[in-house]
C-alpha positions as CSV (number, residue, x, y, z in Angstrom):
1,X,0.0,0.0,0.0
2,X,2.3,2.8,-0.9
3,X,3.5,4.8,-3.2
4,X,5.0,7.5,-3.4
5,X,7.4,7.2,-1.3
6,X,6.1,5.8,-4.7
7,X,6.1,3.9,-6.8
8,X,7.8,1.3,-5.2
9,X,8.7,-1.0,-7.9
10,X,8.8,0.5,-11.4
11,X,6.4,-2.1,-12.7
12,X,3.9,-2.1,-10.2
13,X,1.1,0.0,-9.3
14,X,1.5,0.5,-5.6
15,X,3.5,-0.4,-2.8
16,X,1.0,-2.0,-0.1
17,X,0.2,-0.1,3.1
18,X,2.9,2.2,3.6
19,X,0.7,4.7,2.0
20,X,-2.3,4.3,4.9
21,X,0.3,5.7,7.4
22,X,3.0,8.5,4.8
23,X,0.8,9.3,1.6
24,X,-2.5,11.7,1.6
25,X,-6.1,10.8,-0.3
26,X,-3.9,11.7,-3.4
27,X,-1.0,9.7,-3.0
28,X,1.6,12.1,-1.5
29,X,3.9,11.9,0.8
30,X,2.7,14.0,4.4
31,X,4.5,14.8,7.3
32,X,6.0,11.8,9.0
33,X,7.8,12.5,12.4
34,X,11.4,12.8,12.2
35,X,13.3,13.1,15.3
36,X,17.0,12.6,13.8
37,X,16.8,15.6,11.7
38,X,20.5,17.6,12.3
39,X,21.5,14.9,14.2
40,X,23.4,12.2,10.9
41,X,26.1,10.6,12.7
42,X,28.1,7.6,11.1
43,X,26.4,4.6,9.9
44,X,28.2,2.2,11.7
45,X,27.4,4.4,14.9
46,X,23.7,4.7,14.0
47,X,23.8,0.6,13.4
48,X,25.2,0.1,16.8
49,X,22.7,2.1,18.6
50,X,19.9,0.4,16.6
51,X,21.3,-3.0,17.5
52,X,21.1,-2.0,21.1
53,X,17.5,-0.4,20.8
54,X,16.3,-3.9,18.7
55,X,17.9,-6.1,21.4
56,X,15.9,-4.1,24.1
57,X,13.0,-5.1,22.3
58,X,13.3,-8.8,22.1
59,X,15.4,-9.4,18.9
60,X,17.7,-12.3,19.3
61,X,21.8,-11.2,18.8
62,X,21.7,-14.4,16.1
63,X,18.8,-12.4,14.2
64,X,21.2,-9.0,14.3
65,X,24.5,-10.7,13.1
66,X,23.1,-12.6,10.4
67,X,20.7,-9.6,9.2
68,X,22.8,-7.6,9.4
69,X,25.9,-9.1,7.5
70,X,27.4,-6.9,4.6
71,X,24.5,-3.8,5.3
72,X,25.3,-0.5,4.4
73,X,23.2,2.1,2.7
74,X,22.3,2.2,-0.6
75,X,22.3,5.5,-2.2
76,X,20.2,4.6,-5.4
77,X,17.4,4.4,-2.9
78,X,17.7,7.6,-1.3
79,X,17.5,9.0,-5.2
80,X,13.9,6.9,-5.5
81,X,12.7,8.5,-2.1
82,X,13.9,11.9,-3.3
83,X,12.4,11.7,-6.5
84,X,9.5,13.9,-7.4
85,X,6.9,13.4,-10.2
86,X,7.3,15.6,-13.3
87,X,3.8,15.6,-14.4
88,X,0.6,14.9,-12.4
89,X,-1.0,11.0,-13.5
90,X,-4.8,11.8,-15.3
91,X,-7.1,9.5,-14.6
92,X,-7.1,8.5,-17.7
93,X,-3.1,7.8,-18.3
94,X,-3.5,6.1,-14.5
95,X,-5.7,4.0,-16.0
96,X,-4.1,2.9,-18.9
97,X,-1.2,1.7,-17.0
98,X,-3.2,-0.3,-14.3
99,X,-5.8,-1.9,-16.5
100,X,-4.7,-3.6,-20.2
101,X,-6.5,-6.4,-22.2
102,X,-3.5,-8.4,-21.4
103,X,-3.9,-7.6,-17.5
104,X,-7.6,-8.6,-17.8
105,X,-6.8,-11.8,-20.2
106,X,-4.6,-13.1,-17.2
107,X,-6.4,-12.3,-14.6
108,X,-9.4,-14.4,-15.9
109,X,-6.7,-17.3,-16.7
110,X,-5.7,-17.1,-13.0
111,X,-8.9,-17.4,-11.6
112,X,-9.7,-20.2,-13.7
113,X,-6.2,-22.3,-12.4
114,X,-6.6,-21.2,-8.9
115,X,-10.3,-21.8,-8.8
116,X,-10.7,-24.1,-5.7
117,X,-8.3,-22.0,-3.6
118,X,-9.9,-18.6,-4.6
119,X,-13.4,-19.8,-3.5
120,X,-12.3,-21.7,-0.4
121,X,-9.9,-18.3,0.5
122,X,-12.9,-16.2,-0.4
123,X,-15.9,-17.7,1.8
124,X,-13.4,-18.3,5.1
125,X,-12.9,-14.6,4.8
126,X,-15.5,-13.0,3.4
127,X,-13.7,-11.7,0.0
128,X,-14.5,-12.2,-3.5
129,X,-12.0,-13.8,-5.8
130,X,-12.1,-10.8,-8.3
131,X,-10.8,-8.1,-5.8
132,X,-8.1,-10.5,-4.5
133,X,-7.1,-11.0,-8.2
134,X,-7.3,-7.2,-8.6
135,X,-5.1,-6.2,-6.0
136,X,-2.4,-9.1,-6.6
137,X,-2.6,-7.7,-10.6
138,X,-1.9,-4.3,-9.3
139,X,0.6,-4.6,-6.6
140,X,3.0,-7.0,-8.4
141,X,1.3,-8.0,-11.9
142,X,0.7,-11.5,-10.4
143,X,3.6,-11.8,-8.3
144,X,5.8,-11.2,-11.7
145,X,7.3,-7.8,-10.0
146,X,8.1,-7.9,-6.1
147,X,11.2,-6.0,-6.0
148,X,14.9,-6.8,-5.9
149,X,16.2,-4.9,-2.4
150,X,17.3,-6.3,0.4
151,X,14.2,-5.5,2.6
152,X,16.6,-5.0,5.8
153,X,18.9,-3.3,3.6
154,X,16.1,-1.0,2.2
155,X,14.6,-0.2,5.5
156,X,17.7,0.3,7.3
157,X,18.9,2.8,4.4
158,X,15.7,4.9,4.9
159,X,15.9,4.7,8.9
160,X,19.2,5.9,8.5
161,X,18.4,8.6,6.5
162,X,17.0,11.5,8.2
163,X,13.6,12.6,6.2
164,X,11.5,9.7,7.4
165,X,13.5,7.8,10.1
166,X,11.2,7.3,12.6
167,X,8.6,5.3,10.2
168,X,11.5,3.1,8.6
169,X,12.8,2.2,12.1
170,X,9.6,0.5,13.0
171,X,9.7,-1.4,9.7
172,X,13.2,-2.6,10.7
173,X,12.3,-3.7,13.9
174,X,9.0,-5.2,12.6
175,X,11.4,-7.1,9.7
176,X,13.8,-8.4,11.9
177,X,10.6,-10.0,14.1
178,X,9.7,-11.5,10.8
179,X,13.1,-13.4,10.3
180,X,13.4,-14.4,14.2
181,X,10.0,-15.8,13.7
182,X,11.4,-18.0,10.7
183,X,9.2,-17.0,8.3
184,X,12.2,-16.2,5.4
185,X,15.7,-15.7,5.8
186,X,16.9,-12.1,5.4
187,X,18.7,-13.3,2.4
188,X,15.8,-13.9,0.5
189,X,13.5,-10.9,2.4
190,X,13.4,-9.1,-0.7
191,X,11.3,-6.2,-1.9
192,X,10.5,-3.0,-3.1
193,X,13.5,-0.1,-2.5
194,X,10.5,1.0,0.2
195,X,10.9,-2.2,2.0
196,X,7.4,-3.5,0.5
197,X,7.4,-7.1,0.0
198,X,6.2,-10.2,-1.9
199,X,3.1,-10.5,-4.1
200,X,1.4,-7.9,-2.3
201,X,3.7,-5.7,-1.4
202,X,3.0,-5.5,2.4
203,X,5.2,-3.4,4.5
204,X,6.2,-5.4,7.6
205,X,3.9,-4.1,9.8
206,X,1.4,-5.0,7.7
207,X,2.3,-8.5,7.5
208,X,2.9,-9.0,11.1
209,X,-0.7,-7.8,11.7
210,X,-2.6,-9.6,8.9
211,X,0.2,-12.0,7.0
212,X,-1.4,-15.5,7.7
213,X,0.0,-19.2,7.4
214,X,-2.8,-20.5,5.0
215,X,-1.1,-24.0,3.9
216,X,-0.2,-24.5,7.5
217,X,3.4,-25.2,6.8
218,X,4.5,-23.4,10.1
219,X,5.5,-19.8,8.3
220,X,3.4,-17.1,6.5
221,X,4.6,-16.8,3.1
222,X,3.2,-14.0,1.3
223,X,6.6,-14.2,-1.4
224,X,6.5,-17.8,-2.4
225,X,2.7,-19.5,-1.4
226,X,-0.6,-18.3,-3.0
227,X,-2.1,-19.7,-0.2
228,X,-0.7,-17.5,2.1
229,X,-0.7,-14.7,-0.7
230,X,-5.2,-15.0,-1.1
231,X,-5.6,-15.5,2.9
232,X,-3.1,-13.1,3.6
233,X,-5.2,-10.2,1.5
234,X,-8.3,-12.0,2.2
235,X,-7.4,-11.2,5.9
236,X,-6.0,-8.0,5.6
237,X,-9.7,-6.7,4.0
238,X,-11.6,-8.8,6.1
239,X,-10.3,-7.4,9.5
240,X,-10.6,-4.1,8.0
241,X,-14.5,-4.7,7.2
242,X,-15.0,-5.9,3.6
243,X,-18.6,-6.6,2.9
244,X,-18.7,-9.3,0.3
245,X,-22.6,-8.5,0.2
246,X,-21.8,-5.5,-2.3
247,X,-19.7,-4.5,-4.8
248,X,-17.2,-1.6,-4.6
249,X,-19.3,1.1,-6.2
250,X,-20.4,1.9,-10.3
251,X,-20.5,4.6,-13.1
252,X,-22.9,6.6,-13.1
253,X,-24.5,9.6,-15.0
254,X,-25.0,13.1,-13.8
255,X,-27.9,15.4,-14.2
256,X,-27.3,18.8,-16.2
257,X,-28.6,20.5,-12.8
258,X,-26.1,18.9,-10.2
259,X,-24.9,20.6,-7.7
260,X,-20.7,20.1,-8.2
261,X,-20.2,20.6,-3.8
262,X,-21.9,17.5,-3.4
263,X,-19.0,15.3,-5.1
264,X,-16.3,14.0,-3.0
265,X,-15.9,11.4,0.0
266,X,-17.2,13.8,2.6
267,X,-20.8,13.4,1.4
268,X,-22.0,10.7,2.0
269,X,-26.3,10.2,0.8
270,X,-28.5,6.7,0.4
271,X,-28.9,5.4,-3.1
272,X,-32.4,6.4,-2.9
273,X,-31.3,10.4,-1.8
274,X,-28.8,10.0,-5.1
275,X,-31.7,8.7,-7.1
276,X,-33.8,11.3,-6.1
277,X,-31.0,14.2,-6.9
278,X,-31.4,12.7,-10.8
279,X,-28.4,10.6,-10.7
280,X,-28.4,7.5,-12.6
281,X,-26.6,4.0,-13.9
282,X,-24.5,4.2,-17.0
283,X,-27.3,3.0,-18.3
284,X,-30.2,5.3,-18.0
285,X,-31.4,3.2,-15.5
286,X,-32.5,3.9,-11.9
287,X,-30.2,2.9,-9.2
288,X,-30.6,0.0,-7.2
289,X,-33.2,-0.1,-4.1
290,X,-31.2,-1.5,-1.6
291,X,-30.1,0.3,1.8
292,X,-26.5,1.1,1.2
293,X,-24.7,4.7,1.5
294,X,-22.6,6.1,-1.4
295,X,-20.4,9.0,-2.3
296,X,-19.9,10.6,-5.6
297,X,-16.4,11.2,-6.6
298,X,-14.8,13.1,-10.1
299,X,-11.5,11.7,-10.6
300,X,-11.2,14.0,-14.3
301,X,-13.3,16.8,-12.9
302,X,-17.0,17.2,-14.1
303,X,-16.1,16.6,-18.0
304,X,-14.9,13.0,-17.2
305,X,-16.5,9.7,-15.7
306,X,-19.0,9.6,-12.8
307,X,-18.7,7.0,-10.1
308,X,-20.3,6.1,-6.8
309,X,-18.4,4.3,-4.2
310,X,-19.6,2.2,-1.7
311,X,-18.1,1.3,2.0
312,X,-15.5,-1.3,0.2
313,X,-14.0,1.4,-2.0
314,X,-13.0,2.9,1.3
315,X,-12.0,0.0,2.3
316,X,-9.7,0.2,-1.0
317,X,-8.1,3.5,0.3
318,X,-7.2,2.0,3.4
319,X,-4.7,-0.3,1.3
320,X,-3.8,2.8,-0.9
321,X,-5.2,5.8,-0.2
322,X,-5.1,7.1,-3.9
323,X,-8.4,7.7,-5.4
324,X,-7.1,6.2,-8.5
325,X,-5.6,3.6,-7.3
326,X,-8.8,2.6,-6.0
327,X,-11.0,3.1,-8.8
328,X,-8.3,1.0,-10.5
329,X,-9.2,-1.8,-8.3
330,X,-12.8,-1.5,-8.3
331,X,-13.0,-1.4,-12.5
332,X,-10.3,-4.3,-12.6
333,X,-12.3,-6.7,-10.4
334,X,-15.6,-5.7,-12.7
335,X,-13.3,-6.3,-15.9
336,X,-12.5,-10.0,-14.5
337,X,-15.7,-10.2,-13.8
338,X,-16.9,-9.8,-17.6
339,X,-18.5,-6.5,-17.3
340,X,-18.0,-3.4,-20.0
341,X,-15.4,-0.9,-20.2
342,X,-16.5,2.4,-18.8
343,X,-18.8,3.9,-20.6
344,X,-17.7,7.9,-20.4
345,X,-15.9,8.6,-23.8
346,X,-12.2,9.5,-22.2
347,X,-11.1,13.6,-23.8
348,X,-8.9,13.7,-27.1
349,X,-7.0,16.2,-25.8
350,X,-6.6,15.9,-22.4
351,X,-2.6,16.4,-20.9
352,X,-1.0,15.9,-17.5
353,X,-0.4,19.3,-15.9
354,X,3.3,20.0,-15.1
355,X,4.1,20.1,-11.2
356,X,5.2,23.6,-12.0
357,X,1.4,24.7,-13.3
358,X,0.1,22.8,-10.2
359,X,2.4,25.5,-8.4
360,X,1.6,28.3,-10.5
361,X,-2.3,27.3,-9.6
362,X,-1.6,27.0,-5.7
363,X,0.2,30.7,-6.0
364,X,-2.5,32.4,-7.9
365,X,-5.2,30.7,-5.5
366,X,-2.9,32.4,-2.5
367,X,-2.5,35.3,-3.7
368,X,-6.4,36.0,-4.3
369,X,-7.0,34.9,-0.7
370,X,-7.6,31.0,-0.5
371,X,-6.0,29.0,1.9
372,X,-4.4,26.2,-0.2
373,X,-1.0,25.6,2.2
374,X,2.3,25.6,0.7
375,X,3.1,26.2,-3.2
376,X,4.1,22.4,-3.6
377,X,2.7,21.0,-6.8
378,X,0.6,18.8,-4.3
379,X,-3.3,18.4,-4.9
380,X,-4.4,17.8,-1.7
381,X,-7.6,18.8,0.1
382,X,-7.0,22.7,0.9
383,X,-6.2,22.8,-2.7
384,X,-9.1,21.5,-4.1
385,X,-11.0,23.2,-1.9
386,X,-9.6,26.3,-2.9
387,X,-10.1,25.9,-6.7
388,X,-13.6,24.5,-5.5
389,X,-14.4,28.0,-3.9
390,X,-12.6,30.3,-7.2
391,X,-14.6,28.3,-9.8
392,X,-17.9,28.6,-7.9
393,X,-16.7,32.4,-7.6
394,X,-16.2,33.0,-11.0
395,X,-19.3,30.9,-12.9
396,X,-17.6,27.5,-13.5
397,X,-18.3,23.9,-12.3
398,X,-17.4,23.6,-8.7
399,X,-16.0,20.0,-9.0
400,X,-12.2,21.3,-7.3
401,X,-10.2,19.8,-10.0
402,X,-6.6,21.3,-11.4
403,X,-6.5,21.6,-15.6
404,X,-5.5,23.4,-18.0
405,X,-8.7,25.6,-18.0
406,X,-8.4,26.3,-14.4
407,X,-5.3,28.0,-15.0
408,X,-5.9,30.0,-17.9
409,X,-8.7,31.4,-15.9
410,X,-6.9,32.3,-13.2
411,X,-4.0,33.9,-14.8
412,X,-6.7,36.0,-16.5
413,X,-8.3,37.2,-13.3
């Protein structure tokens, strides 16, 4: 669950779980707390200490020495960490990364071989098979992309360093409980450069919370078992509170009179209140009348798709709190399923904005008065709030969403 620290492995979509505790509702990093800021002292020294802290806290000296054998830093990881998107991802080039015929095509195949697992996995734990097959697509393209760092050299490089030390310290601690548990060697604890491992890319907290030993071999095997890769997920959502009852949400059309400030997760209305506001299916045709609470969310702003999300999208965002991501999930799982393409025709001539313009935007909004935070190239919530406020202000759709026609307008006023 993380990017960005992200992405975590070039290939894959996501890094699962860091992003619940470093990375906002729009995949960006936040503020972690740092207490070794000014305070970079030599590795060997830093090492030391953290073998004296670790041993205070139960870890064997066996499970040090032989973790620990050959570690140093490894600077091409502080260069991932450090590096910065140029462009902002559209839903639509998000989209085209995540889901592909060939994706979809293999996906079905899987579920297919791994039939009689799937089902057994999915009734102990209340998950169906198409969401697990979803998020194992995304986070390592079926276990075909996991990562090729040392996970305790990866975590102890980032602990190290001084912009998110605290977090990575807890993953270290939490590996190093993994190995003394003798659940894999260090040798082959292998991951993401973000210390995200195996087919789904858990963080070690994560697995040492929800990781289970499916095949009941003695050790929870998320790199090498598909047993233990399904249960582990299965788990992971189930504890969280999946509801295999219902889907994860649907495409939906808009009426001409909606009122834009009713989009986003903080509203939350019954499918009949939605029904009765005009929305409907793709379709045309009424919603469905069952008691179940939905929000409406604009991932391309009011020109693109539609889509109301149910409790399990959130449920999503708890693995990877980006919108996208999440939708990416949702639209997979209906694609295994059989079910259409989306329906909304995507824009011929849509383009990324540049981080710069997403600055240029957050300045402009600043200087008329809107309280957006710091010039960052970050959309997060007190920017889209803000460009929710100027384009009600000035006559256009309220749906808070950064393009190209945002900024021309506000360069003009």
């Amino acid at each position: 669950m993380f990017p960005l620290l992200r992405r975590v492995t070039k290939s894959s979509l996501s890094c699962c779980l860091i992003i619940s505790a470093i990375v906002s509702s729009n995949g960006f990093a936040e503020g972690v707390s740092n207490t070794n800021v000014g305070k970079q002292i030599p590795f060997e020294q830093w090492l030391e200490d953290f073998k004296v802290e670790a041993r205070s806290k139960g870890i064997s000296n066996h499970t040090l020495e032989t973790s620990f054998k050959g570690i140093k830093p490894i600077p091409k990881i502080i260069e991932y960490d450090r590096r910065q998107p140029e462009f902002t991802h559209t839903f639509w080039s998000y989209l085209d990364r995540a889901i592909s015929p060939q994706r979809i095509k293999k996906a079905q195949e899987l579920q297919v071989t791994h039939a009689s697992l799937l089902n057994e996995i999915s009734k102990k734990y209340g998950v169906q098979s198409r969401f697990l097959l979803a998020f194992w697509g995304l986070e390592s393209n079926f276990g075909q992309h996991t990562g090729g760092f040392s996970v305790i050299a990866a975590d102890a490089t980032l602990a190290y360093d001084t912009r998110r030390s605290d977090f990575f310290r807890t993953q270290l601690l939490e590996a190093l409980r993994i190995i003394q548990a003798g659940h894999i060697t260090a040798e082959n604890m292998q991951g993401s450069w973000a210390g995200a491992m195996g087919h789904l890319q858990f963080i070690p907290s994560t697995y040492n919370l929800y990781a289970v030993d499916e095949d009941g071999d003695g050790r929870q095997d998320i790199w090498n078992t598909l047993p233990d890769v399904f249960g582990s997920a299965a788990n992971y959502l189930g504890q969280i509170g999946w509801n295999d009852e219902y889907t994860w949400g649907r495409e939906v059309t808009l009426p001409k009179s909606f009122d834009w400030k009713l989009a986003g997760l903080g509203t939350k209305k019954s499918l009949k209140e939605w029904d009765v506001l005009g929305i409907r299916k793709i379709s045309g045709n009424a919603l469905p009348g069952v008691d179940l609470e939905a929000s409406l969310i604009l991932p391309s702003g009011h020109k693109g798709p539609a889509f109301l999300v149910y409790n399990n999208f959130r449920k999503i965002l708890n693995w990877n709190r980006s919108i996208n991501y999440a939708l990416a999930v949702g639209h997979l799982s209906d694609r295994i399923a059989g079910k259409a393409p989306l329906q909304t025709q995507r824009p011929l001539n849509e383009r990324p904005l540049h981080r710069t313009e997403i600055e240029e935007i957050q300045s402009l909004l600043s200087k008329q008065g809107y309280d957006v935070g710091k010039a960052d190239g970050i959309v997060g919530k007190k920017t889209r709030d803000g460009i929710r406020n100027f384009q009600i202000k000035v006559g256009l759709p309220g749906d808070g969403y950064p393009d190209e026609e945002l900024l021309l307008k506000l360069r003009k006023s």
